[in-house]
N, C-alpha and C positions, 0 to 999 in steps of 0.2 A: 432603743427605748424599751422595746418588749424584753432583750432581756436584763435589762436595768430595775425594771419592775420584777421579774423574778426574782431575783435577786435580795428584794426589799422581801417577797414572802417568803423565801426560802429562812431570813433572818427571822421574822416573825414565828415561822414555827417552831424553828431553831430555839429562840426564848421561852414561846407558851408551853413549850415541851421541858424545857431544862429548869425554869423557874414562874413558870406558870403566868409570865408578863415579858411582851418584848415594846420594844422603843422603835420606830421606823422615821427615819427624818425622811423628808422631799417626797412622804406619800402622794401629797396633792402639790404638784408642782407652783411654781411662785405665781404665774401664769393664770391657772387654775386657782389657785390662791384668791387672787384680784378679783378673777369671775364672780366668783361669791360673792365677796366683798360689795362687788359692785350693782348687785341685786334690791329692788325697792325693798325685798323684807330687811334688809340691814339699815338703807336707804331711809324707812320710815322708822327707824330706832326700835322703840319700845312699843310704837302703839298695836301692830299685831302680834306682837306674844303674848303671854298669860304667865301670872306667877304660877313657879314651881310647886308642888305639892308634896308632901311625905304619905306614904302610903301606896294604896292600889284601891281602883272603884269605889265601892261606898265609903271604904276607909279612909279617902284618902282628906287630908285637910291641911292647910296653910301654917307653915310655922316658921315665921322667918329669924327668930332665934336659932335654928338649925340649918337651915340653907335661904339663902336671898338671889336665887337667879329669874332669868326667865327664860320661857322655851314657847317653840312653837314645831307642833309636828310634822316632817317632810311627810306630803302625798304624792308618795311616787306616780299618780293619775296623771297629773297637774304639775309638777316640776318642773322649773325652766332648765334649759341644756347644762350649767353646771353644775347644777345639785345631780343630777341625772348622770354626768362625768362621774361623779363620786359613789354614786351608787353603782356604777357599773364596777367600780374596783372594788367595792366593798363586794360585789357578787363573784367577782374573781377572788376574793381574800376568801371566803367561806368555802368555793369550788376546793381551793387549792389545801385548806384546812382538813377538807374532808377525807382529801385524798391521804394528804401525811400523816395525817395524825388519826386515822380512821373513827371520824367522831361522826355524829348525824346530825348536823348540821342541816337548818333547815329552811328560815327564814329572820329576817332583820324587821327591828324598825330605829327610828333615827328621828333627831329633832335639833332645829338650829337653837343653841343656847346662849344665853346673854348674861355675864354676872356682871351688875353696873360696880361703879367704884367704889370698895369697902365691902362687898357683899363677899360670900365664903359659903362654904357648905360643910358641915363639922361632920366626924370619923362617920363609917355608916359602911355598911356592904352592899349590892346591888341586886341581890337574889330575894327576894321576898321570900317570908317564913310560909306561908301558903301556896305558893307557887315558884317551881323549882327551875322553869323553861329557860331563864336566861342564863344561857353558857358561859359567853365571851363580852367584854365590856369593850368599846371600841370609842375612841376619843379622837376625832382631827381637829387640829387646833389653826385658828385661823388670822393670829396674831402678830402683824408684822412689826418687825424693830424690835421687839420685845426684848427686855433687861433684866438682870437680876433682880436692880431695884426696884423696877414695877411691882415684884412679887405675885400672886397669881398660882404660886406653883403648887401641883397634883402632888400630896404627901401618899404616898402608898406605905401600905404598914406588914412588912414579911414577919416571920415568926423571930428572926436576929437582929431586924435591923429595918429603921425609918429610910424611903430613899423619895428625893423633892425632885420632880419631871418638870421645867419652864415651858408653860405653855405654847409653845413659836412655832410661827404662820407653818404649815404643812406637815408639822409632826403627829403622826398618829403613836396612838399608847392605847395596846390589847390585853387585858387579862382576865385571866378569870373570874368569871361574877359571884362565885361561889364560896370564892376562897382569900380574897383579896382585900382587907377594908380600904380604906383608902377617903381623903378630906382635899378639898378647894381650900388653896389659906386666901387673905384676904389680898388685893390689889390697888394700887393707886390710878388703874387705867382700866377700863371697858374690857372684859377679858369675853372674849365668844369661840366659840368652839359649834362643831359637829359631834354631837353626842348620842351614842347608839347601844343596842347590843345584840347579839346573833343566836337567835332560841332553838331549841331543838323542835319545837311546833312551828307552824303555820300561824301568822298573825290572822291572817281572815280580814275581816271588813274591821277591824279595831280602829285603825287610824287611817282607813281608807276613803 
């Protein structure tokens, strides 16, 4: 198992290195999968998340012409045991980051996200023009059975070429927040994910 997972970062940095995004299937095992799944925050649907925002702090304000999901923030205090699974390999994914790709890497934050049926998040980048801290974009996706035709699928936009990632149960998708744009198309199914990314500062008390 330990080195099966290696093997998944090894590919990871192999990509973020080569083309600045890698694709990792079976990150969060089927197993692990379910755990989540199986948690009151998913349990009670939409009533403890909060719609998504455009922006940062005071800037920030609701547009859902541009993105329709919703999120709620992991407090790693407080997380039940699977959420806390998942952050323990996201802390090995940044260890092992650091190492290969000698970046400073420094801390994460993360949020379980919800787009209900229909909902999409149009073109946009993940680095704020004011603030440059988030690195790495990190996406696990928690979607079992998932089909083409549900749609759903992460469009990332390279400088040659459009490429569609299907959101499905345990796949994580890493790239750069800097350099990467990248759109939610829209879905006929509840699409949810693990949505995060890895800054080169310290979060602090932000979402603690």
């Amino acid at each position: 198992m330990i080195n099966a997972f290696s093997d998944k970062l090894n590919a990871l940095v192999d990509g973020i290195a080569s083309d600045g995004l890698a694709i990792v299937d079976d990150f969060l095992l089927p197993e692990e999968t379910d755990s989540i799944l199986a948690l009151d925050e998913f349990n009670s649907s939409l009533l403890q998340f909060k719609k998504a925002g455009i922006g940062q702090n005071s800037h920030k304000q609701i547009n859902e012409s541009i993105r329709g999901d919703y999120i709620q923030w992991i407090d790693r205090e407080t997380a039940p045991a699977p959420l806390l699974n998942y952050l323990s390999k996201l802390k090995e994914l940044i260890t092992f980051v650091n190492q290969s790709l000698f970046l400073s890497l420094k801390d994460y934050e993360v949020h379980l996200t919800n787009y209900p049926t229909g909902s999409y998040y149009k073109r946009h980048l993940d680095q704020f023009k004011k603030d440059d801290h988030r690195k790495l974009s990190v996406i696990c996706y928690l979607n079992k059975d998932w089909k083409d035709a549900d749609g759903g699928q992460l469009r990332i936009y390279h400088q040659d070429r459009e490429q569609d990632v299907l959101p499905l149960a345990g796949r994580l998708v890493c790239f750069r927040s800097d350099l990467l744009e990248h759109e939610v198309l829209p879905a006929t199914r509840p699409r949810m994910s693990l949505t995060g990314w890895i800054l080169d500062q310290y979060v602090g008390l932000k979402h603690l």
